[in-house]
C-alpha positions in Angstrom: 101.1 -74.2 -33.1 103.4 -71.2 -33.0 104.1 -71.4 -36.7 100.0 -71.1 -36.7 100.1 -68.4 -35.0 102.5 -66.4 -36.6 100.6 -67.0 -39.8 97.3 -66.4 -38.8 98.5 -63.0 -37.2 100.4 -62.2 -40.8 97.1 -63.3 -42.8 94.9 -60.6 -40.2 96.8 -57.9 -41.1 97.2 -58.6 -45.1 93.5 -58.1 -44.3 93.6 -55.1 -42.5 96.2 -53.8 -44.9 93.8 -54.9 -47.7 91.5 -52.4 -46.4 93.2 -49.4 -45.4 94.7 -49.8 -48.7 91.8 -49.8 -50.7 90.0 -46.9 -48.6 93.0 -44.6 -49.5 93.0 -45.6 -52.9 89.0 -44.9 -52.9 90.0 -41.0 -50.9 92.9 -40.2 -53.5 91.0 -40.9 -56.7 88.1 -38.5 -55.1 90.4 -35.9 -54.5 91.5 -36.0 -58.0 89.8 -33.0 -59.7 87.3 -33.9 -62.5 83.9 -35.5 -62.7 83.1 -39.2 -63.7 79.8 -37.8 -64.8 81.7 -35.4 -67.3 84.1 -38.0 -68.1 81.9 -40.1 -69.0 79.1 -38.2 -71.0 81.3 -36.0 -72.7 81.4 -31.7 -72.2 78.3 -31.4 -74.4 76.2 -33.4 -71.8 73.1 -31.5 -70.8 72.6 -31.0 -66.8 69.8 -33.2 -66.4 71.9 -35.9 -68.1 74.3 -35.3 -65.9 72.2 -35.4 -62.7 70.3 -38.2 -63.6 73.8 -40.1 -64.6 75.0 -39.2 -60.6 71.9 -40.9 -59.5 71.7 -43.7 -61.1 75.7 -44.4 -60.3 74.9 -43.3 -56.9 77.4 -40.4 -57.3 76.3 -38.0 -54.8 75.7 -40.6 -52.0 77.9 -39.7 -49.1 81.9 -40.8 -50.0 81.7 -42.9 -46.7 78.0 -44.7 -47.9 80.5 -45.2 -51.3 83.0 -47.1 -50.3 80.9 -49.4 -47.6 78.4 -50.3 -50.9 81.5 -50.8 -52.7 83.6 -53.3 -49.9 80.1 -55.3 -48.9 79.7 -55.9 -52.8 83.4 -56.9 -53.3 83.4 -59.2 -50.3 81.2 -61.3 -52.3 83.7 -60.8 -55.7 81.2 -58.4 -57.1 83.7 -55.5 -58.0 80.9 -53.2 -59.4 80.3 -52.3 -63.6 82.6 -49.7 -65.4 80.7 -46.1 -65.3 82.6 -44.6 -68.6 85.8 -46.8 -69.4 83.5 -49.6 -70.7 79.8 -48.7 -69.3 78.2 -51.9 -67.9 80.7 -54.1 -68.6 82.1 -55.6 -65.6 84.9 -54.7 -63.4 85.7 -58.5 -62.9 85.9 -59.4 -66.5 87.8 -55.9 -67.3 90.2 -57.3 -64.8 90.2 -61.1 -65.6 90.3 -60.6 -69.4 93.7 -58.6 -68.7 95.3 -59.9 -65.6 96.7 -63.3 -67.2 98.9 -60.5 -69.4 100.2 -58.9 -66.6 101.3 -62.0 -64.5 103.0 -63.0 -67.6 105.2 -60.0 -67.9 105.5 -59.7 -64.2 106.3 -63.6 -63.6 108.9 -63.5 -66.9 110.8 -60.5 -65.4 111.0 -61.6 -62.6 112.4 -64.9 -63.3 115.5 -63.1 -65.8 115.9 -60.7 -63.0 116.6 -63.4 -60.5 118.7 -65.4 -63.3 120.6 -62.4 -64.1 121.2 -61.8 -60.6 122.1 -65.1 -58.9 124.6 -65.5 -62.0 126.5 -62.1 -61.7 126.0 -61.7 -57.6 127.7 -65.2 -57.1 130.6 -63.9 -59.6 130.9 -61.0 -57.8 130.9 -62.3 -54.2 133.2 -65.4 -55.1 136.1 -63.2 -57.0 135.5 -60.3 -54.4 138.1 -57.4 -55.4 139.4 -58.9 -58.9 137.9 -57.7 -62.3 134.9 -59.6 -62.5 133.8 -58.1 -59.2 134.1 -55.1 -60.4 132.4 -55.3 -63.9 129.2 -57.1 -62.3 129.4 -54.3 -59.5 129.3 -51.5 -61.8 126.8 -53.3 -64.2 124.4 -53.2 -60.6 124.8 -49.9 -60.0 124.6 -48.9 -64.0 121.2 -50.8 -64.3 120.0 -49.7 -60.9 119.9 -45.9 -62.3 118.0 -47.2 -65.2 114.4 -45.8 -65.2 112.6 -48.6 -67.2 110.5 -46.9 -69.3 113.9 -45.2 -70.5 115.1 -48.6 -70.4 112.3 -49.5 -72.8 112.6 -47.0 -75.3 116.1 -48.1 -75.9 115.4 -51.5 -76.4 112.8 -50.7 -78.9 115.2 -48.9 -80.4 118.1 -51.2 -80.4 115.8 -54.3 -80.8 113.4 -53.8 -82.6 113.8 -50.5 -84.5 117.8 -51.9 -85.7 117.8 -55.8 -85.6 114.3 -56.1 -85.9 114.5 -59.8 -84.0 111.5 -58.5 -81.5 108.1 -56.4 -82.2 107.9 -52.7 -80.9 104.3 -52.6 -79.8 101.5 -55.3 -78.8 101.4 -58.3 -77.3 100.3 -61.6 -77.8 98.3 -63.4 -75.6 99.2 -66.4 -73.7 95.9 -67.8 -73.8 96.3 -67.7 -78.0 100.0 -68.8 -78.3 102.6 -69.0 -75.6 105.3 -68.7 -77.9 104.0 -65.4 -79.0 103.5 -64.3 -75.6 107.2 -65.0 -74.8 108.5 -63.6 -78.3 106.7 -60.2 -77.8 106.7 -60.0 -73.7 110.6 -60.6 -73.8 111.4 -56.8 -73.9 108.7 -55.6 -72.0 110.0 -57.9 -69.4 113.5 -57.5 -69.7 112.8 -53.6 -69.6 111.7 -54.4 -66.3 114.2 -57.3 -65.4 117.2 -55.4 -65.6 116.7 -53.0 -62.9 115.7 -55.2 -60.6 118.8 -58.0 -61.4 120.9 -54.6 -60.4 119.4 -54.4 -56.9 119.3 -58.2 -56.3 122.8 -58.7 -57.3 123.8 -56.4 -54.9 122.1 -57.8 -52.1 123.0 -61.6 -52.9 126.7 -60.1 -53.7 126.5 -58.3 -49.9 125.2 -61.7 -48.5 127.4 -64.3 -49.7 130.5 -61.7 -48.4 128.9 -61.4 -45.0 128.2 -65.0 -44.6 131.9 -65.9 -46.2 133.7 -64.3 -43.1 130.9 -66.0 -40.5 132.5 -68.1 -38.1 130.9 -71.7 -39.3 132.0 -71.1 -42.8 135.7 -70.3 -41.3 135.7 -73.8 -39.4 134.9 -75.6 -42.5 137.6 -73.9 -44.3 140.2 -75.3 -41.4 138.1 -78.8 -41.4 139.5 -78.8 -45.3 136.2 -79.5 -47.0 136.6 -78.3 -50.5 135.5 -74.6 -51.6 132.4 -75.8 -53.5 130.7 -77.8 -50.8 131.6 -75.0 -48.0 129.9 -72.6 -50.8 126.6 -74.9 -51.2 126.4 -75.8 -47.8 127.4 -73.5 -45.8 127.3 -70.1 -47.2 124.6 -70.3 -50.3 121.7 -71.6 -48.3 122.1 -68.9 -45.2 122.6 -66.1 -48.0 119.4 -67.1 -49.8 117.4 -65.7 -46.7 118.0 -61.7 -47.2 118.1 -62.4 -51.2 114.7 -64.4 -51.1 113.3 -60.8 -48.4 114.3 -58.7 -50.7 113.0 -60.2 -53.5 109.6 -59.9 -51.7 110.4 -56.5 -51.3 110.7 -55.6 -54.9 107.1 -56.8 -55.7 105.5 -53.4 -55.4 107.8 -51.5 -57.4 107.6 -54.7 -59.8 104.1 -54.0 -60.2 104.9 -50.2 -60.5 107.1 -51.1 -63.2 104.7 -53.1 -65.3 102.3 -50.6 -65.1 104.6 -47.8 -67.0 106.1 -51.0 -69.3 102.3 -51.9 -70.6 101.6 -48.2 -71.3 104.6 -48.5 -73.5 104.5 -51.5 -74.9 100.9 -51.6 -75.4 100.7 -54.7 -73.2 96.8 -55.0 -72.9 97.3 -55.8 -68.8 95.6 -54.4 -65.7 98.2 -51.7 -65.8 96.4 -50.3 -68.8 93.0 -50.4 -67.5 93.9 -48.9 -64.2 95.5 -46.0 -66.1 93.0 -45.6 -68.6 90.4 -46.2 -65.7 91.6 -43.4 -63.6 91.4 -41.1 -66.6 87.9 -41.6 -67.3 87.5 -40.7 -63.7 86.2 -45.3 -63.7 86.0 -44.8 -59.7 85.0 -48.7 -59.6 87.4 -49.6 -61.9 90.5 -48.2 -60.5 89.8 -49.4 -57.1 89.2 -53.4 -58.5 92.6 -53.0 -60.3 93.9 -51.4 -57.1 92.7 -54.0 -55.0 93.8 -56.7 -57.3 97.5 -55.4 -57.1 97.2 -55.6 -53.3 96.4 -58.9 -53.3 99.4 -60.1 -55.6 101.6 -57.9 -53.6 100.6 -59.3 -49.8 100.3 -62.9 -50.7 103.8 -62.2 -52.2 104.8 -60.8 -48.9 103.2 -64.2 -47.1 104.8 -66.3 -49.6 108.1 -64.7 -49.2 107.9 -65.3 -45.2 106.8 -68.7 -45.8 110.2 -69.5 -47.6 112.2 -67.8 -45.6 111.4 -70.0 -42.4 112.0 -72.9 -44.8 115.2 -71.9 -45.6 116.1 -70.8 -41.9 118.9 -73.5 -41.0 117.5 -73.8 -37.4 114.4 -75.1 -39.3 116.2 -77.9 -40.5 118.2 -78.7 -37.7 
């Protein structure tokens, strides 16, 4: 009943989060100088155009009479019609036709991140002060610094440019061949992978060295159980907990990231739209993509929760 609780209680405030979220997203992309009307009729539009545009896109309704049409529509999964990115076309087909793309990118990264990562922070943790340690430490904090669209360029570069073993630009769908999709996502996803390995390296590394000098772990060194089985049972399991957090953590700037990768890539994701959306001054637009990343983002948050309590030892006891 408590675990109920304690999940019903995170699930009201994703909500509420949900909504604050998307009412400063709707405030900021107000603020932002320019005119969707403009934007979307071009400089040489004649006033009347531009007025009778306004109406009929309810532009000069009240911001607050805006975004209340705008949240009782979306609460029924209508997210409105593009107003200049692609007139009439839907938001919710803008978004579906390119959201598949950017949970690709994001899910691949994320997986070589956390490969990267468990590989080099269990090296590092289990020779603590010898060379090893040392060279995955440094690699961290090396790839940490790394801004990823920097990151990108290089591996275009390098990759694509020199060998010539991966394409520079575009992307191939998953829906059309999943082979493709993983042969021309790889360095958009490693571009954004190798950051994030630095920062979860360094948090599995710091774990697995805290838990090593925890009293439990000590006793089962004296008991004389061997070095691996103390590791898997003992220590692994209890530093999974922060490492699985601040996974969870890094889902926002993981999201951050794909947006800058697509835009260099020419990944055709959300990202994209969003960016080319908030350009054309797409008010509807820009808030469904927004929306759409604050979903991802707190059901990875509830998610994360979720596996931490399973992996909470207590749990299991």
């Amino acid at each position: 009943m408590n675990l109920l609780l304690y999940f019903g209680a995170k699930v009201l405030g994703a909500l509420a989060m949900l909504v604050v979220g998307a009412g400063v997203v709707f405030l900021l992309m107000h603020a932002v100088p320019g005119d969707a009307a403009m934007a979307a009729l071009g400089d040489a539009a004649s006033p009347d155009a531009v007025a009778s545009f306004r109406a009929e896109h309810h532009l000069n309704d009240p911001l607050a009479q805006q975004f209340w049409d705008w949240a009782r529509a979306a609460l029924t999964g209508d997210l409105g019609k593009s107003i200049s990115l692609a007139g009439g076309f839907s938001t919710s087909a803008l978004i579906a036709g390119s959201l598949p793309n950017t949970l690709f990118v994001g899910g691949f990264a994320l997986v070589i991140a956390i490969a990267i990562s468990l590989v080099a922070g269990s090296i590092a943790a289990s020779r603590h002060g010898r060379m090893e340690d040392v060279l995955a430490t440094s690699g961290a904090i090396v790839t940490i610094s790394m801004p990823d669209f920097w990151l990108g360029y290089m591996l275009v570069l390098v990759f694509s440019l020199g060998l010539g073993w991966f394409p520079a630009y575009g992307f191939v769908r998953p829906s059309e061949s999943l082979a493709g999709a993983f042969h021309s996502g790889f360095l958009p996803a490693l571009a954004i992978a190798v950051p994030m390995a630095g920062i979860f390296s360094r948090m599995l590394r710091t774990t697995l060295l805290e838990t090593f000098r925890r009293a439990y772990v000590v006793s089962a060194h004296a008991m004389g159980f061997g070095r691996s089985f103390i590791f898997w049972h003992y220590v692994f399991r209890n530093a999974l907990i922060p490492y699985v957090t601040a996974i969870g953590l890094q889902a926002r700037y993981l999201l951050g990231g794909v947006v800058v990768i697509e835009r260099v890539f020419g990944v055709p994701g959300v990202g994209s739209v969003m960016v080319d959306a908030a350009f054309a001054r797409d008010y509807g637009v820009v808030q469904g993509c927004a929306v759409v990343f604050l979903v991802i983002v707190i059901a990875t948050n509830l998610l994360v929760d979720a596996l931490c309590g399973l992996l909470d030892p207590r749990r299991a006891a």
